[in-house]
MIDOSE-1310 file (N, C-alpha, C; in nm, 2 decimals, decimal comma, always signed):
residues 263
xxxx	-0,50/+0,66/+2,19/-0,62/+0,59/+2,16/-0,59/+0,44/+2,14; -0,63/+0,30/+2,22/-0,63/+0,19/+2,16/-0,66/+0,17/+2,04; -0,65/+0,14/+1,95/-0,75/+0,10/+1,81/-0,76/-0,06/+1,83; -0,76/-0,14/+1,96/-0,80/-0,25/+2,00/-0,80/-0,39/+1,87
xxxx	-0,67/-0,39/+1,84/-0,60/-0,49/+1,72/-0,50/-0,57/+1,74; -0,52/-0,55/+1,97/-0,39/-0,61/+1,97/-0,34/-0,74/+1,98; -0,24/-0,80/+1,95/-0,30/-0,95/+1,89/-0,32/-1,02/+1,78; -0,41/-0,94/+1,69/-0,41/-1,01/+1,56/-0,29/-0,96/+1,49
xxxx	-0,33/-1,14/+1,41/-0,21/-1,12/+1,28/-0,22/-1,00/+1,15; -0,11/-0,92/+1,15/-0,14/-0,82/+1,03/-0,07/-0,91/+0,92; -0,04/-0,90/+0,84/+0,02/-0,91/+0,68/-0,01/-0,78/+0,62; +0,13/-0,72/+0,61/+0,16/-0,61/+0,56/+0,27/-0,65/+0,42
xxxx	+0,19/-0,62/+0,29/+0,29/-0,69/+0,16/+0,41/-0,55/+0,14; +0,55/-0,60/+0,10/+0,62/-0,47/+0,01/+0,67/-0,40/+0,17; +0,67/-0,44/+0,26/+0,69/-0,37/+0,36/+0,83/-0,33/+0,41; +0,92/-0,36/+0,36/+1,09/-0,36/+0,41/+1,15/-0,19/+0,38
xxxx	+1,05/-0,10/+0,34/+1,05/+0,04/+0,32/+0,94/+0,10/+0,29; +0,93/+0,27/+0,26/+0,86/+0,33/+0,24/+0,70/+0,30/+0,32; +0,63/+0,30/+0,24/+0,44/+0,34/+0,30/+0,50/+0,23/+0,39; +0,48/+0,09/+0,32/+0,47/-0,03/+0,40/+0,54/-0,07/+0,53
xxxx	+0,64/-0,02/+0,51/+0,71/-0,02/+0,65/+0,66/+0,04/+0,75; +0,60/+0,21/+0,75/+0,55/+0,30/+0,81/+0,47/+0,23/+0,86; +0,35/+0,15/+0,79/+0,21/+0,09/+0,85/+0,30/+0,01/+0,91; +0,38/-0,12/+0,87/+0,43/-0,21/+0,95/+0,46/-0,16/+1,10
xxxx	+0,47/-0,02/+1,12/+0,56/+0,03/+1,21/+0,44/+0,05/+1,32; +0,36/+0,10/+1,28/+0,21/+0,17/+1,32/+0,16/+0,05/+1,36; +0,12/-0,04/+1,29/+0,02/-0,20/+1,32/+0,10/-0,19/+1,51; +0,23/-0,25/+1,47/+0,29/-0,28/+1,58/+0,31/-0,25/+1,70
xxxx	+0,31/-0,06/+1,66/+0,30/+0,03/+1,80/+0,12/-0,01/+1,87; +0,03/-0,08/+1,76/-0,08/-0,05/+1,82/-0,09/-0,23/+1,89; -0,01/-0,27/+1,89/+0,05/-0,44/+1,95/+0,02/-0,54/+1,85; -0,06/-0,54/+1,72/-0,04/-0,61/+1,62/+0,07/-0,67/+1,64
xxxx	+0,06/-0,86/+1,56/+0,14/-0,90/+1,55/+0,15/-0,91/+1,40; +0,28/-0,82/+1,35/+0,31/-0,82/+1,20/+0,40/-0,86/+1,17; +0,37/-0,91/+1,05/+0,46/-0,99/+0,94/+0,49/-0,94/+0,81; +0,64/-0,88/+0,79/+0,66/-0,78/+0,72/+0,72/-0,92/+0,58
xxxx	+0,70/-0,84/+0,48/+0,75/-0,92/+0,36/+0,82/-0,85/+0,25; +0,91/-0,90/+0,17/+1,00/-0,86/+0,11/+1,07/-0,91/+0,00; +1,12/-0,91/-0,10/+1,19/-1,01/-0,17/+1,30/-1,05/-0,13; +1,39/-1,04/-0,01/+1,51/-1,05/+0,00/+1,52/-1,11/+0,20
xxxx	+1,57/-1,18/+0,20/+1,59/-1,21/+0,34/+1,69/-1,08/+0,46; +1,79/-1,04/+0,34/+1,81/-0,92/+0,41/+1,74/-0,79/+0,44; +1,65/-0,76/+0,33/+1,58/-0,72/+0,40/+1,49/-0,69/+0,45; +1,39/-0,79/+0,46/+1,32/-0,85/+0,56/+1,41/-0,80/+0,74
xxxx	+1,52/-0,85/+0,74/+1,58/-0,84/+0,86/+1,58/-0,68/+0,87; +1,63/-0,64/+0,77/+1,69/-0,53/+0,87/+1,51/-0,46/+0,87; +1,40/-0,45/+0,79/+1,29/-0,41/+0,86/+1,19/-0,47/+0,98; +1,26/-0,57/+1,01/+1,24/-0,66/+1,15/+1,29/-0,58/+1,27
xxxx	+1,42/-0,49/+1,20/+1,53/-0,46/+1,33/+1,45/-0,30/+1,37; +1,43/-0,25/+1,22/+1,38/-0,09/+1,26/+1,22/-0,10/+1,30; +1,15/-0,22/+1,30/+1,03/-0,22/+1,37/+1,04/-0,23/+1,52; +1,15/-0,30/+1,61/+1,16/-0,35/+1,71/+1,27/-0,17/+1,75
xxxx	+1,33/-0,15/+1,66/+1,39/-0,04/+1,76/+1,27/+0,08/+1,75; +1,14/+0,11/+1,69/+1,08/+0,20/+1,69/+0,95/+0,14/+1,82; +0,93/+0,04/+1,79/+0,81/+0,03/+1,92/+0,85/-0,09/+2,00; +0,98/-0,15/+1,99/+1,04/-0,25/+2,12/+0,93/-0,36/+2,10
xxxx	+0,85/-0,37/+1,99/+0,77/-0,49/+1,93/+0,84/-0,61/+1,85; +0,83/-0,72/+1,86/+0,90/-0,78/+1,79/+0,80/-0,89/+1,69; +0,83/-0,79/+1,59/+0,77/-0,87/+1,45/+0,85/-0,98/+1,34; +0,76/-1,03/+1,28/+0,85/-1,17/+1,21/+0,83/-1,14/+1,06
xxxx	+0,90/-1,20/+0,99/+0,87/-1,17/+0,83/+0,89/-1,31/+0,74; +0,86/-1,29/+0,61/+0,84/-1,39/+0,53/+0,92/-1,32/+0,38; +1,05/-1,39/+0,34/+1,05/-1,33/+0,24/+1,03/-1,44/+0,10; +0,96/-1,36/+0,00/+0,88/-1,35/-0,07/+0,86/-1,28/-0,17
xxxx	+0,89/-1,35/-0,32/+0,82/-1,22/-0,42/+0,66/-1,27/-0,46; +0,59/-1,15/-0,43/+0,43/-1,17/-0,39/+0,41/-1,11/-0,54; +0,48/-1,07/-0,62/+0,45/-1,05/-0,76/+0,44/-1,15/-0,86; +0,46/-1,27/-0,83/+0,44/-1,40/-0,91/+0,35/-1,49/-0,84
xxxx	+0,30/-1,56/-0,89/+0,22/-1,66/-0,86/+0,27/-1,76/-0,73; +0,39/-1,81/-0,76/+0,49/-1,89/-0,71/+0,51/-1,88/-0,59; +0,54/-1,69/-0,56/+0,62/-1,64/-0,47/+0,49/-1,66/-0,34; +0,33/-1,61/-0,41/+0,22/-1,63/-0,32/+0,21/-1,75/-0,25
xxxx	+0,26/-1,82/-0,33/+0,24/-1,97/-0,25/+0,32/-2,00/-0,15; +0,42/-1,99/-0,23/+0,53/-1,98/-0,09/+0,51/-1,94/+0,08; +0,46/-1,80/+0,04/+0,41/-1,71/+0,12/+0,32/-1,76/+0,22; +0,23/-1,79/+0,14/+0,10/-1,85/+0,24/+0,12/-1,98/+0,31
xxxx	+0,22/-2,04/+0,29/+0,21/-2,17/+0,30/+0,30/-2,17/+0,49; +0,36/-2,02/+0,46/+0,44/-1,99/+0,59/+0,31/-1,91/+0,68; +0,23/-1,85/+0,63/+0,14/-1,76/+0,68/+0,04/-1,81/+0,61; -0,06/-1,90/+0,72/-0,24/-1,94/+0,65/-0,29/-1,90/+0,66
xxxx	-0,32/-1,82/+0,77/-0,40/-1,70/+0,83/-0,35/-1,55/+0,88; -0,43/-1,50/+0,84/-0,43/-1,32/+0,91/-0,55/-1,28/+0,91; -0,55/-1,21/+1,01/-0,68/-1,09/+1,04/-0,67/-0,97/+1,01; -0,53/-0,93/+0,96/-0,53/-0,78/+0,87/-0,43/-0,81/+0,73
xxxx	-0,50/-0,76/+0,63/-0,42/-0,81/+0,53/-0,39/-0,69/+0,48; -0,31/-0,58/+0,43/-0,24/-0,50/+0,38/-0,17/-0,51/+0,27; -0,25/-0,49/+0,14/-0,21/-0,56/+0,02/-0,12/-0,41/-0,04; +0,05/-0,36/+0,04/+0,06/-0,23/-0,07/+0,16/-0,27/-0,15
xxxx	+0,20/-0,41/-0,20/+0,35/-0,41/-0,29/+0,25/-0,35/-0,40; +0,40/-0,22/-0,43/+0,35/-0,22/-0,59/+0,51/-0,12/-0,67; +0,45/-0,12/-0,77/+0,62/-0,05/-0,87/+0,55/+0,06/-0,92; +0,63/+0,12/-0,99/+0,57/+0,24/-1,07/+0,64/+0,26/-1,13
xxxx	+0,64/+0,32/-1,28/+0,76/+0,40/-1,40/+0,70/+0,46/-1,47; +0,81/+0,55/-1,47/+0,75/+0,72/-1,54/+0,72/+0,62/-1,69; +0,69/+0,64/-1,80/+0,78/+0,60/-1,93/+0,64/+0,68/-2,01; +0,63/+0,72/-2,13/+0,58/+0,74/-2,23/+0,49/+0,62/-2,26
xxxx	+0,39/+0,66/-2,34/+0,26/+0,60/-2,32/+0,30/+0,48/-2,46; +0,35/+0,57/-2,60/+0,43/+0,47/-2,67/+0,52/+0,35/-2,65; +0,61/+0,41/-2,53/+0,72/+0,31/-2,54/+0,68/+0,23/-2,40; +0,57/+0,18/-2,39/+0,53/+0,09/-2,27/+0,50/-0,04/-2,32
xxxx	+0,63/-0,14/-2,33/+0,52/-0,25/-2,39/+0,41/-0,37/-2,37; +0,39/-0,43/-2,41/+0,31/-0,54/-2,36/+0,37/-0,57/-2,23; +0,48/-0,64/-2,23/+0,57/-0,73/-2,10/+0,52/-0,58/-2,00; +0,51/-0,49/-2,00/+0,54/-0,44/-1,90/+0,40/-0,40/-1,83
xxxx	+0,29/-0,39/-1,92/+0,15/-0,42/-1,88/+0,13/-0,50/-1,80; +0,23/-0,61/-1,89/+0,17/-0,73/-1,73/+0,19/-0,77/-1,62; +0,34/-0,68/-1,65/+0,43/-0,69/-1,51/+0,35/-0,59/-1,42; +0,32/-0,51/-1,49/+0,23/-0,40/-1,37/+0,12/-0,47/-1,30
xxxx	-0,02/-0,52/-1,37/-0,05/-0,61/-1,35/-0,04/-0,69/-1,25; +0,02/-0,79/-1,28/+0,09/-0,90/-1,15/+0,11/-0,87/-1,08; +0,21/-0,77/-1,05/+0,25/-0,70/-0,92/+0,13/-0,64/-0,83; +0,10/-0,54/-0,91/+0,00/-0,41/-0,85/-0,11/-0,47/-0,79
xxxx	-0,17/-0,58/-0,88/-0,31/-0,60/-0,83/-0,38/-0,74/-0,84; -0,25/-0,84/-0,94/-0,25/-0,96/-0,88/-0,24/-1,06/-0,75; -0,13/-0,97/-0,68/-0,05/-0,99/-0,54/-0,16/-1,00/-0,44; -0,25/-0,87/-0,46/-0,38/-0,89/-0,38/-0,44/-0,94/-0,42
xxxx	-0,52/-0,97/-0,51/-0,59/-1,07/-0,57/-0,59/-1,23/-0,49; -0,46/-1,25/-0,50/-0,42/-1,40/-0,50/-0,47/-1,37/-0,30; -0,38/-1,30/-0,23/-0,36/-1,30/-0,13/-0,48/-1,28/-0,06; -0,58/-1,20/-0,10/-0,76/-1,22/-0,06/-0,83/-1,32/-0,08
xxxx	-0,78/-1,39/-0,21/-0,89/-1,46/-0,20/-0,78/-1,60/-0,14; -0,70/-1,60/-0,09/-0,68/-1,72/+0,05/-0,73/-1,65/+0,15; -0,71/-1,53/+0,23/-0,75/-1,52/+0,37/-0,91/-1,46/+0,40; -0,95/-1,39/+0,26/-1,12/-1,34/+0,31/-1,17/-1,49/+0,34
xxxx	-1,22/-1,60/+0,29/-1,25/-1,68/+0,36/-1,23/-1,74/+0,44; -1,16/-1,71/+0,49/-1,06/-1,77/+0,67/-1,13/-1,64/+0,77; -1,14/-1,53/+0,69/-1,15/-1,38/+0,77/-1,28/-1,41/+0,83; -1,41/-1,47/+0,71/-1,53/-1,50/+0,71/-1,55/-1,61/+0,82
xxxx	-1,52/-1,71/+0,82/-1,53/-1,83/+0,87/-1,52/-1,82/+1,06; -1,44/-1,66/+1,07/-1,41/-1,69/+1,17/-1,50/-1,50/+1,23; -1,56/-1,47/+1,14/-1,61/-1,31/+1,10/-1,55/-1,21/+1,19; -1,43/-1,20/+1,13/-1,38/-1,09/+1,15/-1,24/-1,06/+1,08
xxxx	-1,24/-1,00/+1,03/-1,11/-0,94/+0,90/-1,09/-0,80/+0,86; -0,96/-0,74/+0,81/-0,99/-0,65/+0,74/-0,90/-0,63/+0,61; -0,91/-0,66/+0,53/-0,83/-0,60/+0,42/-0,82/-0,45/+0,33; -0,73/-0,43/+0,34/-0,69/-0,26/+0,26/-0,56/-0,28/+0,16
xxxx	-0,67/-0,20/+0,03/-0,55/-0,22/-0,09/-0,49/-0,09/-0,07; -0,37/-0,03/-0,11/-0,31/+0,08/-0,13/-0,27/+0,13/-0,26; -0,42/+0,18/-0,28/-0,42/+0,28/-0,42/-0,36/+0,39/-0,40; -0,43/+0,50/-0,49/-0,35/+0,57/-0,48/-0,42/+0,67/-0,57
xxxx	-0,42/+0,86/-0,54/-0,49/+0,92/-0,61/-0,47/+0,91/-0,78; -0,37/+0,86/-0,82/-0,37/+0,78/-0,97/-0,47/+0,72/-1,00; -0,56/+0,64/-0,90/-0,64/+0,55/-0,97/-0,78/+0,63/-1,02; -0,77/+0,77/-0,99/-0,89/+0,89/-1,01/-0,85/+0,98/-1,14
xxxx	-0,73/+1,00/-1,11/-0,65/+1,11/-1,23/-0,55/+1,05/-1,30; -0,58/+0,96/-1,34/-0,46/+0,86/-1,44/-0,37/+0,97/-1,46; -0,26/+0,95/-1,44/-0,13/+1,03/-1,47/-0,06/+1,00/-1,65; -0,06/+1,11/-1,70/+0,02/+1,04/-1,86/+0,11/+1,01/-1,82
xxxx	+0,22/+1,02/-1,79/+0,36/+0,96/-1,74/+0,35/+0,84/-1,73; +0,28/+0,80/-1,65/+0,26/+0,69/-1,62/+0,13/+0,57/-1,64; +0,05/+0,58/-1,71/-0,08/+0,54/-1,75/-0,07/+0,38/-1,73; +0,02/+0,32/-1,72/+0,00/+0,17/-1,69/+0,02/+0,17/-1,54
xxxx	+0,06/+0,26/-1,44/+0,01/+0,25/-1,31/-0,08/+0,30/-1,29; -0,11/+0,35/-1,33/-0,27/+0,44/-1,27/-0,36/+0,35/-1,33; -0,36/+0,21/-1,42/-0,46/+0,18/-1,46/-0,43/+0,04/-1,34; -0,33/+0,00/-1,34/-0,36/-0,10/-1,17/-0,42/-0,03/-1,03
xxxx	-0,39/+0,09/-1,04/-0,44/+0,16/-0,87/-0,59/+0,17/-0,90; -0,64/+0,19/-1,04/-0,81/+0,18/-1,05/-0,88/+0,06/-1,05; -0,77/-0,05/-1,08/-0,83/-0,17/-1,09/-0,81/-0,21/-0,89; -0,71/-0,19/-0,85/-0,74/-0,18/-0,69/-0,85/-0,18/-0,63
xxxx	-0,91/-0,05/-0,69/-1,03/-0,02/-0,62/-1,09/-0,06/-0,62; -1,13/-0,09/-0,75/-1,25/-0,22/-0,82/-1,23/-0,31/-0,75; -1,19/-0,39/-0,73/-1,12/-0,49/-0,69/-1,18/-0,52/-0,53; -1,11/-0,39/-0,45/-1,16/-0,41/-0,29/-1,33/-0,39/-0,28
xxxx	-1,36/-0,27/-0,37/-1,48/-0,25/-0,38/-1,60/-0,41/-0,41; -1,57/-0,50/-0,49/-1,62/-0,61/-0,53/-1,61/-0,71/-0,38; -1,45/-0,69/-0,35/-1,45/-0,80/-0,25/-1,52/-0,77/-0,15; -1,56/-0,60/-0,10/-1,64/-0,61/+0,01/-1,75/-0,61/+0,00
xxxx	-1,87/-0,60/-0,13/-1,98/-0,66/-0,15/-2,01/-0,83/-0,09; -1,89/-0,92/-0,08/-1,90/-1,05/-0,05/-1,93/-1,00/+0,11; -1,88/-0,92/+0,16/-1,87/-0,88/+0,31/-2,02/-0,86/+0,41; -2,09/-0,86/+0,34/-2,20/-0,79/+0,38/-2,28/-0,85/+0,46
xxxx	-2,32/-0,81/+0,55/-2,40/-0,84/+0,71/-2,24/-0,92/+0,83; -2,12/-0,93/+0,80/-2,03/-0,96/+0,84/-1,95/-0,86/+0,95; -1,81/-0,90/+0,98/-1,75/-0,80/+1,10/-1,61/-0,79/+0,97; -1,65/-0,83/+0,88/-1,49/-0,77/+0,78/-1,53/-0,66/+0,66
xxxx	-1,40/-0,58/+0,69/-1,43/-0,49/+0,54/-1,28/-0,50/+0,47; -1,37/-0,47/+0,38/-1,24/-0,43/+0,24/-1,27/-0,30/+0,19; -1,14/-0,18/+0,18/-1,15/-0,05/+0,17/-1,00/-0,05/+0,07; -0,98/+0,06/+0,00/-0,89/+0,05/-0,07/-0,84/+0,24/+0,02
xxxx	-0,72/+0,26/+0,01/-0,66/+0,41/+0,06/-0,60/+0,49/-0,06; -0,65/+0,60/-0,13/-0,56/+0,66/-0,19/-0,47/+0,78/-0,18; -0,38/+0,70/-0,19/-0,23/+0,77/-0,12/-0,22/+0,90/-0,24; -0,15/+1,03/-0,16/-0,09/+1,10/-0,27/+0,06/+1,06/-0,34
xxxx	+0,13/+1,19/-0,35/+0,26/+1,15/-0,38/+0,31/+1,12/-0,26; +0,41/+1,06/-0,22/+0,45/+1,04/-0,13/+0,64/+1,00/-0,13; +0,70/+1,04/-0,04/+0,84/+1,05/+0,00/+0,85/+0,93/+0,02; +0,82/+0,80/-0,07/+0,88/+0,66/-0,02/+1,02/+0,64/-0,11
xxxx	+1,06/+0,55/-0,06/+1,20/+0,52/-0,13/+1,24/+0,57/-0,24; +1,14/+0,53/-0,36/+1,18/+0,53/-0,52/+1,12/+0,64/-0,58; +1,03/+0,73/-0,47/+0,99/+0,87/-0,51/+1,12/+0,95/-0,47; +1,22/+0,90/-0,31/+1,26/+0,99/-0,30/+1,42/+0,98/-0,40
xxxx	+1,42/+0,86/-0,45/+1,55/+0,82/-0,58/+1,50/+0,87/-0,68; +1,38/+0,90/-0,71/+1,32/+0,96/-0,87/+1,38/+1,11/-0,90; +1,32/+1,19/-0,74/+1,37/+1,30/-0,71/+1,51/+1,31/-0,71; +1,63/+1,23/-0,64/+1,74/+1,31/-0,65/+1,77/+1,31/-0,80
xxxx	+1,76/+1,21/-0,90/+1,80/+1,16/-1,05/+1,74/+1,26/-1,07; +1,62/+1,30/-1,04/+1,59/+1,44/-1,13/+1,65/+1,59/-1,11; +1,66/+1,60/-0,94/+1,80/+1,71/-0,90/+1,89/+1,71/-0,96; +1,93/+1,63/-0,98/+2,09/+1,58/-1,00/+2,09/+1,63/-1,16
xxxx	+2,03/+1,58/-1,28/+1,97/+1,60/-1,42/+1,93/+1,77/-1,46; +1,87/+1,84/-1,38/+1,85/+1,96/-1,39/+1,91/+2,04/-1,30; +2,01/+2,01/-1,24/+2,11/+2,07/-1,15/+1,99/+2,16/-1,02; +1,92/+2,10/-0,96/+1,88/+2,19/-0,91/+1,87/+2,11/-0,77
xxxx	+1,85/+2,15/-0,62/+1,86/+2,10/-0,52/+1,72/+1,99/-0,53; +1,70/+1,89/-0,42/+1,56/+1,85/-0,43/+1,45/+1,94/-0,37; +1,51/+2,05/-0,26/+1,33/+2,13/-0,29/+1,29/+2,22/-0,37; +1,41/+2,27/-0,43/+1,33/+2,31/-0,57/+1,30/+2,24/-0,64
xxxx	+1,31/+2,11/-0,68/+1,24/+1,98/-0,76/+1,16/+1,96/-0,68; +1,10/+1,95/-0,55/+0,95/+1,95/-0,53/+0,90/+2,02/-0,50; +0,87/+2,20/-0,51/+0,85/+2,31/-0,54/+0,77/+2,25/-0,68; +0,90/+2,26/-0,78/+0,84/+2,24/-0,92/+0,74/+2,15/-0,93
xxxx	+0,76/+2,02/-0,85/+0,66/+1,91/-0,93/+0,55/+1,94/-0,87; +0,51/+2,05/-0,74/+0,37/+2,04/-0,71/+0,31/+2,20/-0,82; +0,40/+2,24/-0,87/+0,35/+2,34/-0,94/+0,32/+2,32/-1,09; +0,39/+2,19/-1,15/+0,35/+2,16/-1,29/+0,31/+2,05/-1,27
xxxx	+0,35/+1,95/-1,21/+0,29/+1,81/-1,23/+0,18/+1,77/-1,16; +0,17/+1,82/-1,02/+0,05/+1,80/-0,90/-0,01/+1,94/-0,89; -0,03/+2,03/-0,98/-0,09/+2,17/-0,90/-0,18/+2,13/-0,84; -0,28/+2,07/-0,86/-0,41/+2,06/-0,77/-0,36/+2,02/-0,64
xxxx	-0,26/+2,01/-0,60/-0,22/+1,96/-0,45/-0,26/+2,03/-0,38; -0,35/+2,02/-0,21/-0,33/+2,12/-0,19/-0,21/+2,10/-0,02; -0,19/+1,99/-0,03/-0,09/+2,02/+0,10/+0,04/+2,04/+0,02; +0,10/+2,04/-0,06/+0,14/+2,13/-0,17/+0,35/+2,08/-0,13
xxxx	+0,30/+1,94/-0,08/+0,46/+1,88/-0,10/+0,43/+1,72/-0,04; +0,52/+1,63/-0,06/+0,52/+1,49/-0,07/+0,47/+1,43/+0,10; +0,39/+1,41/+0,07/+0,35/+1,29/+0,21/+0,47/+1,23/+0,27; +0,46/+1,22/+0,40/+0,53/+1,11/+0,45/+0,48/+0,99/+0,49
xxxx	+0,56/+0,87/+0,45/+0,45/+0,75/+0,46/+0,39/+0,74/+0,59; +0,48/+0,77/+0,70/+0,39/+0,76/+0,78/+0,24/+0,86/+0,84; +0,23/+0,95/+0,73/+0,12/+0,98/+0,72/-0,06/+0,91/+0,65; +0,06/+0,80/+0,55/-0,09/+0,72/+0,49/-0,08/+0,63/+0,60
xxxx	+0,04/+0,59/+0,70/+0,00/+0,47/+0,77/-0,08/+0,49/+0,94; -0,11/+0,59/+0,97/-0,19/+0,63/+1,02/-0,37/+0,60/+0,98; -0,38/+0,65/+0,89/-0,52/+0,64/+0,84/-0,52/+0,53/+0,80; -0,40/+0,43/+0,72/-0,42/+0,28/+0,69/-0,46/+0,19/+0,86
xxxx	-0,36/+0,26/+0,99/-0,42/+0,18/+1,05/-0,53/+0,21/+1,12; -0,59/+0,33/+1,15/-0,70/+0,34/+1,17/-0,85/+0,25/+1,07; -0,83/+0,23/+0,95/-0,93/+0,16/+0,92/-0,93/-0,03/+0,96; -0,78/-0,07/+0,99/-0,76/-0,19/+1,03/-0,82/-0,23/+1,15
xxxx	-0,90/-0,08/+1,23/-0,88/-0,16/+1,40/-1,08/-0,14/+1,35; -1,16/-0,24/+1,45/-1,26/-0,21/+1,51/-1,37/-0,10/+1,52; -1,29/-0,03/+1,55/-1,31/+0,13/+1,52/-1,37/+0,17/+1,45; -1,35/+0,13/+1,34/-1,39/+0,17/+1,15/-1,48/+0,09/+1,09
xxxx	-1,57/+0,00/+1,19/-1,63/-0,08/+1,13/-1,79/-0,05/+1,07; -1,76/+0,12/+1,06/-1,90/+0,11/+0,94/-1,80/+0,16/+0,80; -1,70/+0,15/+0,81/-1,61/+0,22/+0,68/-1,56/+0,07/+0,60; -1,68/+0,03/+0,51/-1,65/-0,09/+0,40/-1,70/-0,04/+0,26
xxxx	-1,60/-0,11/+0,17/-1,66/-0,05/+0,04/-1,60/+0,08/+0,00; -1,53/+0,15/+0,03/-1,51/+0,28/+0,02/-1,37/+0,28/-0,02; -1,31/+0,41/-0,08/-1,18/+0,43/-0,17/-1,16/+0,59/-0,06; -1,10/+0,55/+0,06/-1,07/+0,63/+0,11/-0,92/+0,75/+0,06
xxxx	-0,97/+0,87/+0,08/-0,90/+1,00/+0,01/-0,82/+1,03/+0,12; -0,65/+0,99/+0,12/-0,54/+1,00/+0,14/-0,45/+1,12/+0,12; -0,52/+1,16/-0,01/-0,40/+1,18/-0,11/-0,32/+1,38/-0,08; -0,40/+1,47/+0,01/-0,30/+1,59/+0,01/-0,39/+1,69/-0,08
xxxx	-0,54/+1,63/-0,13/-0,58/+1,75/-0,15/-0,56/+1,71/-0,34; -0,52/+1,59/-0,34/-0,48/+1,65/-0,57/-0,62/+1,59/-0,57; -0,69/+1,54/-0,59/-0,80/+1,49/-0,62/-0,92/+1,62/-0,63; -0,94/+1,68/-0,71/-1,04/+1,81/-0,74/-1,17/+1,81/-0,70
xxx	-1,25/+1,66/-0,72/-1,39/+1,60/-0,66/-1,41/+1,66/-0,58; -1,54/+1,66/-0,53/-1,59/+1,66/-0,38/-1,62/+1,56/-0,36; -1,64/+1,44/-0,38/-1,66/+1,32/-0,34/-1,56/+1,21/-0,36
């Protein structure tokens, strides 16, 4: 299937692994011209190299820490414009609800749903001007079932939502949307380092550590083991193309089934 995107500029944030790469990888197979970003110039490269050896596309990157104010500027000042914006940098930590402190509230914050923030409101009006855009934040089913473990991420993946949901109210009678995706658990990088630390700690291989975690921590799962990113980046780039353009406003369900709702 074309999803007819080819050409435009994507901006995919956090992209040098895991989800973000995957989409990076996807935009590109579909001829997007993407621009992967990263905190590190290495690697930025080397996700330049595995984009070009997966679809013989050759994409450019910007590195960048898009979690500070600073780092946005920088950013943009290399990149003024895009027609797909892909807002997924984000962090996560297990930690107890006591020992989470201030500094780290706002580190989540900044990162999670500042980065987009800053980064929409430079290109939705460029997207407008010229009517046609799409931005997608990458929530995550956290932002529905706040996790204890972790309660200061799950409170950025709900403000995500908020967030895209508001910006695409601006959208309206236009050719741009803003949709937010929520991802399940997923086999990205620091899920799949959380896992071995946790193999490794209870002596037990990693699929019986994800055996376990969908039976005590995610029971409601029902695809009943860890996504592969390039499973959210499929449906991230299907809502990027043309295609999808009565799908605005909406907190698209990603996630594998944990989400209990029917809506």
């Amino acid at each position: 299937m074309d999803l007819n995107i080819r050409g435009k500029t994507a901006v995919v944030t956090g992209s040098t692994g895991g989800i973000g790469l995957a989409i990076a990888i996807a935009l590109a197979k579909e001829g997007a011209s993407v621009i992967v970003n990263g905190r590190t110039q290495a690697r930025v490269d080397e996700a330049i190299h595995k984009i070009k050896t997966a679809t013989g596309a050759v994409a450019t990157g910007v590195a960048a820490d898009l979690g500070a104010a600073a780092g946005v500027d920088a950013f943009l000042k290399q990149v003024p414009t895009a027609a797909i914006l892909v807002n997924n940098l984000g962090i996560f930590e297990p930690k107890p609800f006591e020992k989470i402190p201030d500094a780290d509230w706002l580190r989540f914050f900044e990162v999670n749903v500042m980065s987009g923030v800053r980064l929409s409101r430079h290109y939705l009006p460029r997207m407008l001007a010229a009517n046609w855009g799409r931005i997608i934040f990458i929530s995550s089913e956290s932002a529905l079932q706040i996790p204890a473990e972790m309660i200061h991420y799950g409170m950025t993946k709900t403000a995500q939502v908020a967030v895209a949901r508001g910006l695409a109210e601006l959208t309206a009678g236009t050719e741009i949307t803003v949709n937010s995706v929520l991802a399940g658990p997923t086999a990205s990088e620091g899920v799949e380092d959380f896992v071995k630390q946790m193999a490794a700690e209870q002596k037990m291989d990693v699929a019986q550590i994800e055996k376990w975690f969908f039976k005590e921590v995610r029971p409601s799962s029902l695809l009943k083991r860890f996504e592969r990113p390039d499973e959210i980046a499929s449906v991230v780039t299907f809502l990027c193309s043309p295609l999808a353009s009565a799908i605005n406003g909406a907190a698209i369900r990603a996630e594998g089934g944990v989400v209990k709702a029917a809506v």
